[in-house]
C-alpha angles and dihedrals in degrees: 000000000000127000095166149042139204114221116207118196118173117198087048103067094062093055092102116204096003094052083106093059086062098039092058092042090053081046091056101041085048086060099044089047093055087061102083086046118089120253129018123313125187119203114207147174125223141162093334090311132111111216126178114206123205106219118204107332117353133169104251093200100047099049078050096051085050102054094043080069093053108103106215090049118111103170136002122210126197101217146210112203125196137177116235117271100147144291092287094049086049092050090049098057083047095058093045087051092050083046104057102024098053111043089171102062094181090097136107124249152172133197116216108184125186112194108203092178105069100193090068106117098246135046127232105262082048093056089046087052103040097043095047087056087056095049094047094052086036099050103013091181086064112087125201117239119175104191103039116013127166088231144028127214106205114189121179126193116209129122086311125027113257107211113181138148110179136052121200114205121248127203090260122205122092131323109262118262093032087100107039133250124309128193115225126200096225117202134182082253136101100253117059096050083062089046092056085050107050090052091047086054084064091058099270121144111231126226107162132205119211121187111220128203110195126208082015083057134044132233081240092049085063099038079060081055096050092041088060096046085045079058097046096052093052074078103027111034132242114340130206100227097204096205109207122195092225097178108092092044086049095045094052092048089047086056098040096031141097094240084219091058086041098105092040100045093049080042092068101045085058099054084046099046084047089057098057091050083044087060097047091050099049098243116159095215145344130275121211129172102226137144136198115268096346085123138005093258090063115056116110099269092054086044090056097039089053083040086061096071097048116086088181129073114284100210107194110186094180094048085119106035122108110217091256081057095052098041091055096055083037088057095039096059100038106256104106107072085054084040102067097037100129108251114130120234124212091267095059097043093059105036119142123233102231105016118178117264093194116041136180134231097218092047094052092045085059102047093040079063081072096069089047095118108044106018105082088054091050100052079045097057087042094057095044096052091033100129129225126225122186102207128192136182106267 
């Protein structure tokens, strides 16, 4: 039945001068995203429209399971499109689509019609009028209401006809890579995998950085790593998993360290050995998925004492968040059943018991003295073996 579709975004359309920019970047992440559909796909602008085209055989589902990943995408519309050859022609593709698309008539409906093309014959409140006539005499079981229908008959008039009744929702948000690059602390959890998610939402390209503890973790403790970056980039695109060996660095802090300072101060190494993978990537902050007072290292006095070793942007999508919140974006996008598996990461092998909820930053200073002989060439040797994976949706 369908051979098109017409693609709505939202944001996109108020950026002015630089709408085309987006336009070409959603362009560009729609195409990359068919290709993990079966059959040929053209992309293509028009008129201020995006439209996708199935050429010769296509999956419908599955070009409709890959665009509902494409941040920047509101609705999706499978089309009929049909040249001008008068009202009664147009009426008549109306009334097939009706036809074949609704087996069950006894529906409501209303048409709403725009005509950008103003030479067109009739205006739009004509065409709403007229068409709805036709439907009615053509399908009788079928009742007109105006302010909450069943169905919607849209019908646009440009240099083809548009016909559509049904749009699918999108994800929503900016194209990725119309925002920079972020990097994102990626645990085992539940969290950080929505947080990647969340800013990539608001068109930033995704690398991740996960900090890795072997014997203390397993191999399949990091393949559970690299299974929800492999989620992550079914939104955002491929991702650069920079894999660090953290043990060394955690098994000095836990002999020269305070046990209740233990989750702050390695806290603080990762954000500045993610830095340093941040810079060499180009990213222009760090992503974390925290979220006030969830855990003792994230109320607002352990926050500011790991913000204090950052000299880049921390950007925290969940901040607000409470956990219910971020389980349910974490279920909705597949994560969370990979998410909870029960293999440890290196944060929850070394927690403290009774970590402090309020450091402070003296008191941290003075203790992080402690690491003063061995710690540089550690960071060094973690940064050097760190390991790069480059992850892609399945």
């Amino acid at each position: 039945m369908y051979k098109s579709f017409l693609i709505k975004y939202a944001e996109i359309a108020i950026k002015g001068k630089n709408r085309y920019l987006f336009e070409d970047a959603l362009v560009s992440q729609i195409s990359r995203a068919l290709k993990k559909a079966e059959g040929t796909f053209r992309v293509r602008k028009e008129q201020g429209r995006i439209y996708v085209d199935m050429e010769g055989d296509c999956d419908f589902d599955e070009a409709i399971a890959a665009m509902r990943c494409v941040f920047g995408i509101v609705g999706i519309c499978p089309l009929i499109q049909v040249e001008d050859k008068g009202f009664d022609a147009l009426a008549g593709e109306v009334i097939a689509h009706i036809g074949e698309a609704y087996p069950d008539k006894r529906f409501t409906f209303k048409v709403n019609a725009r005509r950008a093309r103003k030479n067109y014959p009739l205006d739009s409140m004509e065409i709403n009028a007229a068409l709805g006539e036709r439907i009615l005499a053509a399908f009788p079981e079928c009742s007109v209401d105006v302010h909450n229908p069943e169905i919607v008959i849209h019908v646009e008039i440009r240099s083809q006809i548009n016909i559509y009744s049904v749009v699918i929702p999108g994800p929503g948000g900016m194209p990725v890579g119309t925002n920079g690059r972020g990097m994102l602390l990626l645990s085992g959890g539940i969290d950080s995998p929505v947080a990647g998610y969340m800013i990539a939402k608001r068109g930033v390209s995704i690398d991740a950085t996960y900090f890795h503890a072997p014997p203390y973790t397993s191999e399949r403790a990091k393949q559970k790593v690299v299974d929800l970056a492999k989620i992550v980039a079914k939104y955002a695109g491929p991702i650069h998993l920079h894999v660090v060996n953290f043990t060394d660095i955690q098994l000095y802090i836990y002999e020269q360290c305070p046990h209740e300072e233990l989750t702050i101060i390695m806290r603080r190494y990762m954000m500045k050995l993610a830095e340093h993978f941040a810079r060499e990537s180009k990213c222009l902050g760090l992503i974390t998925g925290e979220s006030i007072g969830q855990v003792a290292s994230q109320t607002m006095q352990s926050l500011a004492a790991t913000n204090e070793v950052c000299t880049m942007p921390v950007y925290r999508p969940l901040i607000g968040f409470d956990k219910q919140e971020i389980v349910e974006i974490s279920e909705r996008i597949g994560a969370y059943e990979t998410s909870i598996l029960p293999y440890e990461d290196c944060c929850t092998i070394f927690v403290a018991k009774h970590p402090v909820t309020k450091p402070s930053l003296n008191v941290i200073h003075n203790d992080e003295r402690k690491l003063a002989e061995k710690i540089e060439e550690l960071m060094r040797t973690a940064i050097e073996t760190a390991e790069v994976i480059r992850v892609e949706a399945d």
